[in-house]
C-alpha positions as CSV (number, residue, x, y, z in Angstrom):
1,X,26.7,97.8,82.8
2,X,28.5,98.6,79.8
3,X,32.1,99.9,79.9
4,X,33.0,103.1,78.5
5,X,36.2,105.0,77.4
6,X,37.4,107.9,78.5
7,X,39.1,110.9,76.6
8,X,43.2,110.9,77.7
9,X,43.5,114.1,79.8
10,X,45.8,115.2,82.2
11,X,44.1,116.6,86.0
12,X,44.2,120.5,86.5
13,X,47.3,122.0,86.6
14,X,47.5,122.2,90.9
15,X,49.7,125.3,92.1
16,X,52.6,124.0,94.6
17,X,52.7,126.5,97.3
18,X,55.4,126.8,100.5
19,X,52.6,127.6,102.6
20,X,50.9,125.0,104.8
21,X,47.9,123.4,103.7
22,X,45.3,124.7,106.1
23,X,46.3,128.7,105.1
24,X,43.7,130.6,104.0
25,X,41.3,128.0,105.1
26,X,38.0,129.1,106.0
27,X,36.7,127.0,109.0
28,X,34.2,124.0,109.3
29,X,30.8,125.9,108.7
30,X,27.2,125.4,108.2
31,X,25.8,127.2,105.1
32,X,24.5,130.5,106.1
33,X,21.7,129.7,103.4
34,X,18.8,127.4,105.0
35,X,16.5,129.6,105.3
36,X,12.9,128.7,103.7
37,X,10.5,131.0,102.2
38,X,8.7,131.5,104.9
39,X,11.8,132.6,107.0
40,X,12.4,129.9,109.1
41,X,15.6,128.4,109.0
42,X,16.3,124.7,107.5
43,X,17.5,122.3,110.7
44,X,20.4,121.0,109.2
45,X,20.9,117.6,109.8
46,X,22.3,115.8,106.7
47,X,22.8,111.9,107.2
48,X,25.9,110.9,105.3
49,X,28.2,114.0,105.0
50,X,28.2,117.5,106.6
51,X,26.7,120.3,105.2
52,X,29.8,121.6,103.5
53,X,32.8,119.9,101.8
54,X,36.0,121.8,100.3
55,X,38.0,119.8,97.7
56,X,41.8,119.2,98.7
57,X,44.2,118.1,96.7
58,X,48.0,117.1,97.2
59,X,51.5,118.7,97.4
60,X,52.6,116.7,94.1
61,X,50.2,115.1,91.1
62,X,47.9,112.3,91.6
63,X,44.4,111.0,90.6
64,X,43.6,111.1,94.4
65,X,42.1,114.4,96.3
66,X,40.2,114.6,99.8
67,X,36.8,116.2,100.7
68,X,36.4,117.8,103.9
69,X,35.1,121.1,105.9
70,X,38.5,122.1,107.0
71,X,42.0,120.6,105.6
72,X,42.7,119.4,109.0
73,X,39.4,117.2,108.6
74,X,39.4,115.4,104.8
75,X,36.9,112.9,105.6
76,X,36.2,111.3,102.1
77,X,38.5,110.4,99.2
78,X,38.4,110.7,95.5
79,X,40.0,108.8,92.7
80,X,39.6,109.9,88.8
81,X,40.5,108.3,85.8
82,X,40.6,109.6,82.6
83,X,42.8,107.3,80.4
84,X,41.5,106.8,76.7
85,X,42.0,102.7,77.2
86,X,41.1,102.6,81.0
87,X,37.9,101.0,81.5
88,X,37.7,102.3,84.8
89,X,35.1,105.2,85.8
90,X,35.7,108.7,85.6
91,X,34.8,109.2,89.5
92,X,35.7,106.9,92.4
93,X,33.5,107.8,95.7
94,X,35.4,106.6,99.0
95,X,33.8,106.0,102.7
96,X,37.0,106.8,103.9
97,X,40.1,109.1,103.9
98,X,41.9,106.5,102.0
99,X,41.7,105.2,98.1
100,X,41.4,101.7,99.8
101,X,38.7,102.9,102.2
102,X,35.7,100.9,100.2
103,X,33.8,102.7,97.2
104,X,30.8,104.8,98.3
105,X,30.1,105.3,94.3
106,X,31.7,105.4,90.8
107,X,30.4,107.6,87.9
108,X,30.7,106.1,84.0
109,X,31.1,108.9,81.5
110,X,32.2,108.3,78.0
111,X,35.0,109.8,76.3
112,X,32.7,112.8,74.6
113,X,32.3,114.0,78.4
114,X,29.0,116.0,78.6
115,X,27.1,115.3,75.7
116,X,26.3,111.5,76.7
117,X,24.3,109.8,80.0
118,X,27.1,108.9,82.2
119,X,25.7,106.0,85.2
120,X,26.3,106.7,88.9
121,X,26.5,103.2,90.8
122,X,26.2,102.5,94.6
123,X,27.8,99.6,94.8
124,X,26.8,97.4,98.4
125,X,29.2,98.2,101.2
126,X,29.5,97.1,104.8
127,X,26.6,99.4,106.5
128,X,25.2,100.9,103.3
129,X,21.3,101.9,103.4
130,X,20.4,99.3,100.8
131,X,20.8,95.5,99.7
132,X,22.6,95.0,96.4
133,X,24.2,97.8,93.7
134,X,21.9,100.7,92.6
135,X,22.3,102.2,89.4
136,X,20.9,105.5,88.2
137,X,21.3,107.8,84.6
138,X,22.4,111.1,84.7
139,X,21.3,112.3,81.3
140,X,22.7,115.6,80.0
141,X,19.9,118.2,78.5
142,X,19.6,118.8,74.7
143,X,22.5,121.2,73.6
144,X,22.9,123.6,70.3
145,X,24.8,121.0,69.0
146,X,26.2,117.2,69.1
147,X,29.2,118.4,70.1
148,X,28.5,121.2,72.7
149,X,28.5,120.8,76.9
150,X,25.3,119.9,78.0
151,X,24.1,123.0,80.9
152,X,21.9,120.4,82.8
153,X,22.1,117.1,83.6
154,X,18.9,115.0,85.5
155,X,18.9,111.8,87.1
156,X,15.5,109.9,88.8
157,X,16.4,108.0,92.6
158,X,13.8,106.3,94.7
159,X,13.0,108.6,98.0
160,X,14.2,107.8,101.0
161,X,10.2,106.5,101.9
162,X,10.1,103.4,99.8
163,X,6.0,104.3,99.4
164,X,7.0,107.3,97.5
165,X,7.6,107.5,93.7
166,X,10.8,108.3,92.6
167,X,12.0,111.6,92.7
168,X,13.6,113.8,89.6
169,X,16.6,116.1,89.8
170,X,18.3,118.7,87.6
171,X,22.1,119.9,87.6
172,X,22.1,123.3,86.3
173,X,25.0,125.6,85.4
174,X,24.6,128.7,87.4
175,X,26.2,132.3,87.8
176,X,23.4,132.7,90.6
177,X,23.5,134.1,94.4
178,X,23.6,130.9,95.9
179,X,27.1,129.9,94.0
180,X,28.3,133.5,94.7
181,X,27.6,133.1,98.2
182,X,29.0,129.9,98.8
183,X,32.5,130.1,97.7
184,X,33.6,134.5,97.7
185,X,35.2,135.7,94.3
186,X,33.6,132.7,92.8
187,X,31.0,132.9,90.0
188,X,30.4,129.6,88.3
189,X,29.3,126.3,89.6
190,X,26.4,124.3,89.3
191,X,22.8,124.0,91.3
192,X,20.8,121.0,91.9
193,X,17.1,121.6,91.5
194,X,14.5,119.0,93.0
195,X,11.9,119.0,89.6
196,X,9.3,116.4,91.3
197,X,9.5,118.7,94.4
198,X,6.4,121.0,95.9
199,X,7.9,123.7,94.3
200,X,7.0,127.1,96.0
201,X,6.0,130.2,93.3
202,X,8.5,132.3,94.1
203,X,10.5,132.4,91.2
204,X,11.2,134.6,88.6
205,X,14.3,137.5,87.9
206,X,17.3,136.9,90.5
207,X,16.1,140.6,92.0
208,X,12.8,139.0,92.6
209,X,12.8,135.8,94.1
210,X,13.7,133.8,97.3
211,X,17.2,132.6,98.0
212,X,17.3,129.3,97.4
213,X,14.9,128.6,94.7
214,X,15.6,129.0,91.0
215,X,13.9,131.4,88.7
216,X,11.4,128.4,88.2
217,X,9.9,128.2,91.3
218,X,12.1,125.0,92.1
219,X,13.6,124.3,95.3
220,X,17.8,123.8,95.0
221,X,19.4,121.1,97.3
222,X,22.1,121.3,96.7
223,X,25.2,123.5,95.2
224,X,29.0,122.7,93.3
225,X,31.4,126.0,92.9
226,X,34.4,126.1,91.7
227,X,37.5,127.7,93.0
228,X,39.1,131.0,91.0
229,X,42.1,129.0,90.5
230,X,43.0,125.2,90.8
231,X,45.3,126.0,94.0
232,X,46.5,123.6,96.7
233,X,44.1,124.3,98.7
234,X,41.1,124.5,97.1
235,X,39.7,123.2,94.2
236,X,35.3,123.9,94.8
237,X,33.5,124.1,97.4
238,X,29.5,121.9,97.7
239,X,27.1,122.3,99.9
240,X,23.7,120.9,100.7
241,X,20.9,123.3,101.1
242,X,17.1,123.4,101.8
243,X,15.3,119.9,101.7
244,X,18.9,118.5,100.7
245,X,19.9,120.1,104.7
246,X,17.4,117.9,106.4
247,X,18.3,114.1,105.8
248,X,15.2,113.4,104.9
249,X,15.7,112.5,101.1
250,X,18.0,110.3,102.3
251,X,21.5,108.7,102.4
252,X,21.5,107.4,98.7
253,X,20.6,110.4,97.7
254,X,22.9,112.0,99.4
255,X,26.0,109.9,97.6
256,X,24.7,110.5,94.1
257,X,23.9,113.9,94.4
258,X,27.7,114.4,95.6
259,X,28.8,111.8,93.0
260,X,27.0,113.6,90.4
261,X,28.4,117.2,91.6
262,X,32.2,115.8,92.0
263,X,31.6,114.6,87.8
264,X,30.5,117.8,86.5
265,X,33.3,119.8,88.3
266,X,35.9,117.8,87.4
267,X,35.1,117.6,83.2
268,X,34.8,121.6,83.8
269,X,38.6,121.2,85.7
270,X,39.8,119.5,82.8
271,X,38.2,121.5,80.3
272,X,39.4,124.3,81.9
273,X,42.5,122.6,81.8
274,X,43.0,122.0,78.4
275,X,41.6,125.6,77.2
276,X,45.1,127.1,79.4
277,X,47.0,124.6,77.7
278,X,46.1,126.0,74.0
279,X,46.3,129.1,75.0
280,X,50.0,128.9,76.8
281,X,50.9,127.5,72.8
282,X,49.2,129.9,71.0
């Protein structure tokens, strides 16, 4: 795998507050979205994380935050890098609470962000669901220009039956119901759409169709929204939903699909970043 540079960039500006860490905290929670088109609700039974995970981060600045359903509970760590000489990658994936817990996954992305494929890598770990590193493209979608953000992103993985071809799925940048009802006040984020899927025909207008399929007819698995502001205590909220609820696309999938999310919210973070730093100058 080729090593890519990275374009210098400080983390979002995190508000220091005098308030404990787990204020304002909604508890540990399933999604209250699994329902199916028929009405029957998804059993949720997702194999490497819980349904839910809230990004922390830390009292003072560091390229380290925690994933969790409650800030008593930060299960997972995360280590970024965004140096313009640092050849490591943008996302570090942890099975652990730690940055030395070993790496569940790293995410590549060059230094122009989201207009080129950036490479998510499993590397083998101690009790991992495969033999040997697996590594996958996620390839941004055509843009207006060579220098505009990408809106989707799609990367291929083998399912979790290895007689089964491998299956296709699509990051969008969504406004929709499902991001609104995931984290309140919130109104941007990102769905995952499963494009080799069985699809269901019921898309169409937002007023029209099912929760939990996009205007398409696709099914989403899974959802990224950010928080209003880049506070203490939160900075997005992900979820698994559907097909993404029920374990059975499997553990691998599982890590990229989070891997993937965790690198699309974080270039927004530091876009957004950046955009509040021009402004405060202006």
């Amino acid at each position: 795998m080729s090593k890519a540079v990275y374009q210098d960039a400080s983390p979002p500006p995190y508000t220091e507050s005098t308030q404990p860490s787990h204020e304002g905290v909604p508890p540990y929670e399933a999604p209250s979205f699994g329902e199916n088109a028929d009405g029957s609700k998804t059993i949720q039974s997702s194999t490497k994380f819980p349904p839910v995970l809230n990004g922390y981060f830390q009292w003072k600045l560091t390229r380290t935050f925690h994933l969790g359903p409650s800030a008593e509970e930060r299960l997972f760590a995360v280590t970024t890098h965004a140096n313009l000489m640092s050849s490591k990658p943008l996302i570090e994936l942890h099975d652990g609470s730690t940055n030395e817990h070993p790496i569940m996954a790293t995410v590549h992305a060059d230094k122009w962000g989201r207009t080129r494929p950036a490479t998510i890598t499993l590397p083998a770990r101690a009790g991992s669901p495969h033999v040997g590193s697996i590594e996958e493209q996620l390839v941004p979608g055509s843009s207006k220009s060579s220098m505009s953000a990408s809106s989707t992103w799609a990367f291929e993985i083998d399912a979790k039956d290895k007689s089964s071809s491998r299956e296709r799925f699509e990051w969008r940048s969504s406004h929709g119901k499902e991001i609104k009802d995931l984290a309140t006040g919130v109104s941007h984020g990102w769905k995952l759409v499963w494009v080799s899927g069985p699809g269901s025909g019921v898309g169409g207008s937002r007023k029209k169709r099912v929760a939990g399929y996009s205007s398409d007819g696709l099914e989403i698995v899974a959802i990224i929204a950010h928080n209003a502001s880049f506070s203490i205590t939160k900075g997005f909220r992900f979820a698994f939903m559907g097909a993404g609820l029920t374990g059975t696309l499997g553990e691998v999938w599982e890590i990229a699909t989070l891997s993937s999310a965790l690198m699309l919210w974080y270039i927004d973070a530091q876009q957004t970043a950046a955009a509040s730093a021009v402004a405060a100058s202006a």
